[in-house]
N, C-alpha and C positions, 0 to 999 in steps of 0.2 A: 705658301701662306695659308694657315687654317680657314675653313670654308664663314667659322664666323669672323674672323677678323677681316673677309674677303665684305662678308654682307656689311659689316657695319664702315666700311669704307664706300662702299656704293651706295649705302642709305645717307650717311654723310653728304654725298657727292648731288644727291636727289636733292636732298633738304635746304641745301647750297643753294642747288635754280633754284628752286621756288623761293625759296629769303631771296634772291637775288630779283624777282618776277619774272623767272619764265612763263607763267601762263598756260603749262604744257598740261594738255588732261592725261600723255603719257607719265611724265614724272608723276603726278599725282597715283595711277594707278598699280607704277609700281612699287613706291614707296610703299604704299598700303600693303602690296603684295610681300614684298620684303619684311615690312612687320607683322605680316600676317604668318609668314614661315616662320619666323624666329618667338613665334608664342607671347608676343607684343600685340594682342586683340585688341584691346580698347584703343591703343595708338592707332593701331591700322585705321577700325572705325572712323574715329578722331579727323586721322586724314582726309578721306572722305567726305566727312561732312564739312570741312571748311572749306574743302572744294568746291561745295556747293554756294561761295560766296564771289566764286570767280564767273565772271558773264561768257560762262560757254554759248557756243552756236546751239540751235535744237537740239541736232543729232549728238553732239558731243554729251551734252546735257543729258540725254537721257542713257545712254552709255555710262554716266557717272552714276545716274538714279538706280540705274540697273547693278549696276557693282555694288554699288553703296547696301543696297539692299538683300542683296546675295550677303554679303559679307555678316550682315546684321542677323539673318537667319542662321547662317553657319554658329554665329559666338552665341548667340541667345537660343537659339531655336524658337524665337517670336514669328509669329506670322502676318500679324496685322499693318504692322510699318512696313516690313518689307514689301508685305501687297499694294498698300498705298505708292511706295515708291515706284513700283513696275506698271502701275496703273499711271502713274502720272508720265513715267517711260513711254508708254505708249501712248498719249494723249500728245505729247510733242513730236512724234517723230507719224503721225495719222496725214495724209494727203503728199506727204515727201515718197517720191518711187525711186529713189535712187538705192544701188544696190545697197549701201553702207545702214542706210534708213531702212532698209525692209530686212536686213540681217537684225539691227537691233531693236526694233519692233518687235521682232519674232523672240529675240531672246527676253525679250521684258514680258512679253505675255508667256513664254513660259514660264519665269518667276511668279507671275500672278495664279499661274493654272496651281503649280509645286503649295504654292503658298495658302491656296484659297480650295484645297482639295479635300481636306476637312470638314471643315464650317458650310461647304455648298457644293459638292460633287458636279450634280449636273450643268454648273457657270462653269466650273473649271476644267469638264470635260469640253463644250464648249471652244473654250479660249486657247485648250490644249490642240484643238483640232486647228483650228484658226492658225496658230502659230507653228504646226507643220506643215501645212500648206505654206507659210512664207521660206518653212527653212525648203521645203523642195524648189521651189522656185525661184530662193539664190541660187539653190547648189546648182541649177540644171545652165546658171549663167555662164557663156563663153569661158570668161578672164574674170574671177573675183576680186577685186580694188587690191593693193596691199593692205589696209584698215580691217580686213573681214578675214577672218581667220576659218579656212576650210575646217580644221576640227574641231574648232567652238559649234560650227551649224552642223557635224555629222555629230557630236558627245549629246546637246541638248535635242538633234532630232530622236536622237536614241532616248532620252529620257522622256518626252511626250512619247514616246512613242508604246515604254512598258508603262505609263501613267494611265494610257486606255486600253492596256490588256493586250496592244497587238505584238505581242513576243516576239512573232519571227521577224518581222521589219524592223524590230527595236534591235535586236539582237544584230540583223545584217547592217544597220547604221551603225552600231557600237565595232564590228570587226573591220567597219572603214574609218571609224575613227581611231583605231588601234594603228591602222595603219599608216594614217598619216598622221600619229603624234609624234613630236620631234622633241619633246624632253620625258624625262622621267614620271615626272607629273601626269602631264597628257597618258603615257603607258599605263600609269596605276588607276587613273580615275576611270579610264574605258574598261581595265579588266574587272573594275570592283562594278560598274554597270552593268557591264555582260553579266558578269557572275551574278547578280540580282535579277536580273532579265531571265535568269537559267531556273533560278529557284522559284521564282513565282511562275515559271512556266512549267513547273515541276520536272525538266532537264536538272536533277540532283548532281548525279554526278559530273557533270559538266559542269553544273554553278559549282563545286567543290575546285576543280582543277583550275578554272576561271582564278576564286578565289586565293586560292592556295598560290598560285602565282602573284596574285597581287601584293600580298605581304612580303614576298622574298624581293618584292622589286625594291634597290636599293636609296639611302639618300632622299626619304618621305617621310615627315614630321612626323611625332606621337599621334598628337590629333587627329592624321588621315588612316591611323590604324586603327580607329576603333570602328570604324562602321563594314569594314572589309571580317574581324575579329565576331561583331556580333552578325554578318552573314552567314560565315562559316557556320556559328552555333548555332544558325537557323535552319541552315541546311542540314547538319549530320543529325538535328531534333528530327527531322523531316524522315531521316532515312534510318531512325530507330534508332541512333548510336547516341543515346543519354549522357556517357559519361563524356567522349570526347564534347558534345556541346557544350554540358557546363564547364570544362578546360576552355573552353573559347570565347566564352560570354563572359569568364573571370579573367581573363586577357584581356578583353577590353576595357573592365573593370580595375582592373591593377594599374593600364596606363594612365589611367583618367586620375587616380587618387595617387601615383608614384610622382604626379609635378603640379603644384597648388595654381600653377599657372594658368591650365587646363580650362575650358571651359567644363560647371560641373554639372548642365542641364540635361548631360545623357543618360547619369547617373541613376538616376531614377526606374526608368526604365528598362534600364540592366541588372537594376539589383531585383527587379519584378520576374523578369525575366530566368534567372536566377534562382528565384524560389522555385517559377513554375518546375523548373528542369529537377531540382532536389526532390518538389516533391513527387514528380514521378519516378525518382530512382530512390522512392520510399528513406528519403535521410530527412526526414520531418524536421531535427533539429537545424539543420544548416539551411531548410527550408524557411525555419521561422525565421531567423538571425536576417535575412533577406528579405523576407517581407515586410522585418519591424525598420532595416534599413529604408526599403521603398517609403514605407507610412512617415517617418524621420524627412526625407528627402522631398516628396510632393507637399504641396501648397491644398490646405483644405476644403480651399475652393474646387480643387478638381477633381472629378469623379473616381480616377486612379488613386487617390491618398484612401480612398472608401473600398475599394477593391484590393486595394493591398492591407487594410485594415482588417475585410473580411475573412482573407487568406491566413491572415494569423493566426484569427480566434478559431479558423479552422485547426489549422497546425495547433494552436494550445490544446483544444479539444481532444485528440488526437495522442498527444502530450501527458494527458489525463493533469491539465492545468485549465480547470473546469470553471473558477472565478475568475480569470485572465481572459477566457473562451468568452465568457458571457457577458463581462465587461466590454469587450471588443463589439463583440455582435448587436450589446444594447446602442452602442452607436451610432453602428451602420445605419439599424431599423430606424433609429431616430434621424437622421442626416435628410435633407432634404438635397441634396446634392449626389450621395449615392444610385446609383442605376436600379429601379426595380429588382432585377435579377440579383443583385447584393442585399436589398433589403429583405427581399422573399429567404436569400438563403439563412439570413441572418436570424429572420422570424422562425424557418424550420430550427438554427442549430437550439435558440432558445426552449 
């Protein structure tokens, strides 16, 4: 039987209990899961949130808030709600010591840390520390409940853990989370961490072979391939190799706009991305086409629509499209939202 006429018979079969009231917060989370492979975002969401009308226990409750809110970051890349949701995670599941409650304690504060790492570094360094300390002190428990998934607490100790720079402990959490992941999944998401863990720790070629594995792993959605696709291109930028990066940053680029399905909030920054890489391999024009895509693609309120504004009117410049140049740049310098450093350059190109 084909793998999707397998899914939409199990989703079927989910959606069953629940019309039926199971009550189960598992059907709930894998329904969503199931829509969430099959490129049904907003359904999965959807699920989720009506879950939150059934009278879970605490811990269950916040287990839901904690998914609900991953999932919500994943499709939007919002930060706000899903911080509130892991924030509220952890406010129900605060004086319960049981192992199941301090596993997902730890995993809602690190969605808060991921989430709130931006807007306030040093709360979500913080919280991120806070929430390693609960994952070591499951993991170091006897017998973990069946409920507490050993490579959920060794995947997210590995992500707090390159969130504060400490590489080599991220990196040795991440190869025991490789180790005991038992589907496909689990194997891709630990190599695409290592391999992130490798390049920010400036291990290049290692983050490369990390990576380069994770894409050949088989039977993993579009969607998981684009952030594995723009590490590569971060890496071989790292290691001077220009043209393969922007080959890898236009792979993630291709999957994103090859299915309208997609979520298209990554876009953005890949088509910036993009430029930057063109214009250091001196191809100005396929530089600009991607900058004028980024400015197209961000919202004017964010600083980035002003930055990739700027990069144009450089590329036009450049171009010897001198009224295009200055048009751009009168912008920037005008924008009250622009970064200094854009308005300054903007003032020098005029």
């Amino acid at each position: 039987m084909p793998a999707h006429v397998t899914t939409d018979v199990k989703a079927k079969q989910l959606r069953d209990n629940l019309a039926a009231g199971s009550g189960k917060l598992d059907d709930y989370l894998e329904l969503a899961n199931l829509l969430f492979e099959t490129n049904r975002f907003g359904e999965a969401v959807e699920i989720l949130r009506h879950a939150l009308d059934v009278p879970f226990g605490s811990v269950e409750r916040a287990v839901l808030l904690t998914a609900l809110g991953g999932c919500i970051n994943v499709v939007t890349l919002g930060r706000d709600e899903p911080r509130v949701l892991g924030e509220q995670a952890v406010a129900l599941t605060e004086g319960i010591e049981t192992c199941e409650a301090l596993a997902t304690r730890a995993k809602a504060q690190a969605l808060v840390a991921s989430c709130g790492w931006l807007d306030d570094p040093a709360r979500a360094e913080e919280i991120a520390a806070s929430a390693l300390a609960l994952f070591d002190r499951v993991l170091e428990a006897d017998r973990l409940p069946a409920s507490v998934d050993r490579y959920e607490l060794l995947f997210e100790s590995a992500r707090m853990n390159c969130l504060l720079r400490r590489f080599e402990e991220g990196a040795s959490r991440c190869a025991e989370a490789l180790r005991a992941a038992s589907d496909q999944y689990q194997k891709f998401n630990s190599l695409v961490e290592l391999g992130t863990i490798y390049r920010e720790a400036g291990m290049l070629t290692e983050a490369r072979e990390a990576l380069a594995r994770a894409v050949r792993v088989p039977d993993v959605t579009a969607l998981a391939l684009v952030r594995p696709y723009n590490e590569l291109a971060l890496t071989e930028e790292a290691l001077g190799k220009k043209a393969e990066a922007r080959a890898k940053v236009r792979k993630a680029i291709d999957i994103l706009q090859s299915d309208p399905t997609l979520p298209r909030g990554y876009l953005p920054d890949l088509f910036r991305e993009d430029g930057y890489i063109s214009y250091e391999l001196d191809d100005i024009e396929e530089a600009a086409k991607s900058f004028k895509a980024a400015v197209d693609s961000y919202s004017a309120a964010d600083p980035r629509h002003w930055n990739s504004l700027m990069w144009l009117a450089r590329c036009d410049y450049d171009l010897g499209q001198l009224e295009a140049a200055r048009t751009s740049a009168t912008l920037v310098k005008q924008s009250p939202v622009a970064s200094e450093e854009d308005r300054a350059s903007a003032d020098w190109l005029l």
